[in-house]
C-alpha positions, 0 to 999 in steps of 0.5 A: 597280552598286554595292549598296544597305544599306537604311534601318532606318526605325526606328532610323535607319542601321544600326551597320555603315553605314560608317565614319561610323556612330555620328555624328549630323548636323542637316542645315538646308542646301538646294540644293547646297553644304550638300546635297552636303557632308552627302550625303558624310558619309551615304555614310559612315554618319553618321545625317544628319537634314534640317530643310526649311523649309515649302515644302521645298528649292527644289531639289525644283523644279529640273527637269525632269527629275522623279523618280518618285511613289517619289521624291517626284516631286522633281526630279534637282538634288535626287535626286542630292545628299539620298540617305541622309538622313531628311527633317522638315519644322519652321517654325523661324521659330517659336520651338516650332520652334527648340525642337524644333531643339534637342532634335534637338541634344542628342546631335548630333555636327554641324550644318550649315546655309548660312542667311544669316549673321546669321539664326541669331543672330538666332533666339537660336542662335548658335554663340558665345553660344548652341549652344556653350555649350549643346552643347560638343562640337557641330561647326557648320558654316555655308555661306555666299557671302562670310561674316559679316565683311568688305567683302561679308560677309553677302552672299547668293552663288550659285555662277555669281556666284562663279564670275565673281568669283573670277576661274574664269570668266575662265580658261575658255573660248577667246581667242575665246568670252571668259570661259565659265561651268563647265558644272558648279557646281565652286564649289558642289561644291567647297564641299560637298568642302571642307565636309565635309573641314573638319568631319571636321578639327573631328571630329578634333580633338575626339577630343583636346580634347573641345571641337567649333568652328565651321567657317567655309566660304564659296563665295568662299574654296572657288572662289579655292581652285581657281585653280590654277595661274593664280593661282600663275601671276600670283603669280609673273610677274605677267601676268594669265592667260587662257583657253585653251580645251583646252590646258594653260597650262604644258604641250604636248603637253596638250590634245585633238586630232582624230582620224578618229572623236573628239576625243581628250585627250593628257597629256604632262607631262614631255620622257620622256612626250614622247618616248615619244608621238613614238616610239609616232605613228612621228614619231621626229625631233619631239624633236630639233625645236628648236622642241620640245626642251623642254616651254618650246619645245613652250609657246611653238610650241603652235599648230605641235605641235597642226597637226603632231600632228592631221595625223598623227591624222587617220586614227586611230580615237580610241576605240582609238588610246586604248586602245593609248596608254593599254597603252602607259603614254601618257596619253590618253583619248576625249572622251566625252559624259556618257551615254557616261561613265555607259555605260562598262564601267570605271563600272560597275565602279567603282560609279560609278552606283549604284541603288536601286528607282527611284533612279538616281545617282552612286555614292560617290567614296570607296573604303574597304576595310572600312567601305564607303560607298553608298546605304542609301536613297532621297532623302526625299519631303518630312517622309517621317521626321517622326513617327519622328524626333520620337518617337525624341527622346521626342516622344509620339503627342499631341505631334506631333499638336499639333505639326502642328496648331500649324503647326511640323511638315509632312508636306506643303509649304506 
């Protein structure tokens, strides 16, 4: 389990929590995409202050499962993406709302929110005509289905529906099953990946110019961007790709098989490798079969290399035939559920469940030798960091008083 740096409540994240440490960021996203980019940046230090709307991210809904009273009782499509993150609650449908919005900008480094395009504008700010001017330096991030411009631009999106239009869908699944959603939201991740690579760019580059940007992220372009290699594919012999289930669609042997006690997945990506695994099976005149001489041969012979190789794995234990493969520099590992992912001794040891109090999650991707990442805090309960925020941005006691008696600032959802 990875360790936990604690949240001063006071002072927002401590100078040592990354190598982030020092940015501030106005987090206005909700559900995923927005969440998960701005998770990334809070991992890594930057103070990441998250604005919900009245009734909260809708996403403290989507359960069950529900987390704890500590945890707000929200529900785990939340818990997992808003560690690390101090939450107020503001009505910016009001204008004193937009207003407390601003004064939260003034020394901002980001902002990223994945309202519908158009909404900002219409609340008088606008990158171009208004945050821009007002805040140079200021890095916006929008996160949006389609855009602002273009045949669908403005257009609400959601990841499954962009996973069916951009073409993922139809490349998973099997010739029988038809096109398969991803079990995952890759689109929503990928967007969130992509987000904060986008906004570390923009960082960047004003470390030179002195100037922030506007970083224009959309579902539609961050799922088109993962249809690699079948978009390459049909880029280059024009035959429309589709799904084939577990097999690679350039490469053999490169797919699960059966063994005795698990599916297996196997990776031979080159005539060496192949050779290498015929020699370690004891199936030593496989590669000078000509219907598998070469990785175009193996392709085209698929269906006989699998029932060839499944024969031979029949008996095989697939939890230790892998771990010989693997000693053996083959490229193989156990097909695992996702309870036994998370219980295996090499996740543990890569920090991959972190924990903290009653907060369980997955722990940062992100290795960094000298300013670590991880979790410094719980996800928080809904406007758990109202007052303290506000009073740090020169808001008096009587201020926010008024201000939740107006209706602009909640500590519990409407």
């Amino acid at each position: 389990m990875t360790d936990a740096v604690p949240l001063d409540e006071g002072k927002g994240l401590a100078a040592s929590a990354g190598a982030l440490a020092g940015l501030k960021v106005i987090d206005l996203t909700r559900v995923l995409g927005g969440p998960y980019c701005t998770m990334i940046l809070s991992d890594h230090g930057a103070e990441v202050i998250k604005i919900e709307p009245p009734q909260g991210d809708e996403v403290r809904e989507w359960g069950p499962p529900f987390g704890s009273e500590e945890l707000g009782g929200a529900a785990s499509y939340f818990i997992g993406v808003n560690r690390n993150k101090q939450s107020i609650a503001l009505d910016l449908g009001k204008p004193q709302g937009r207003e407390v919005l601003l004064r939260l900008l003034e020394d901002a480094d980001v902002l990223v929110e994945n309202f519908k395009p158009g909404s900002m504008e219409k609340w008088g700010l606008g990158y171009e005509a208004v945050l821009s001017q007002r805040f140079p330096r200021l890095v916006h991030c929008r996160v949006s289905g389609f855009g602002a411009t273009g045949p669908r631009g403005g257009l609400p999106g959601y990841d499954a529906i962009v996973q069916a239009m951009v073409g993922l869908m139809s490349i998973n699944g099997t010739p029988d099953s038809g096109p398969v959603r991803m079990a995952t939201p890759i689109v929503d991740l990928a967007t969130g990946l992509y987000s904060s690579i986008g906004i570390l760019m923009a960082l960047q580059e004003r470390a030179r110019s002195g100037r922030g940007q506007y970083v224009d992220m959309t579902l539609h372009d961050c799922g088109m961007a993962l249809l690699h290699p079948h978009a390459a594919n049909f880029l280059l012999n024009n035959k429309r790709p589709k799904p084939t289930g577990n097999p690679h669609p350039n490469i053999s042997p490169y797919s699960a098989f059966r063994t005795a006690t698990c599916q297996i997945f196997v990776a031979c990506g080159n005539d060496p490798a192949f050779r290498k695994l015929c020699a370690f099976l004891g199936l030593d005149s496989l590669p000078d079969d000509p219907r598998f001489r070469s990785n175009g041969d193996r392709v085209t012979n698929r269906e006989a290399l699998t029932a060839i190789l499944e024969e031979r794995l029949a008996e095989e234990d697939g939890h230790s035939l892998c771990d010989r493969m693997l000693a053996a520099g083959l490229p193989a590992g156990p097909v695992l559920n996702v309870d036994e992912a998370l219980a295996e001794p090499h996740t543990a040891h890569r920090g991959m469940v972190t924990e903290l109090g009653d907060f369980r999650a997955l722990g940062t991707p992100v290795k960094l030798s000298r300013t670590p990442g991880g979790t410094r805090s719980a996800p928080p309960r809904f406007g758990q960091h109202g007052e303290q925020v506000l009073a740090r941005h020169g808001y008096s006691a009587e201020e926010i008083a008024a201000l939740k008696a107006e209706g602009i600032l909640f500590d519990r959802r409407r």
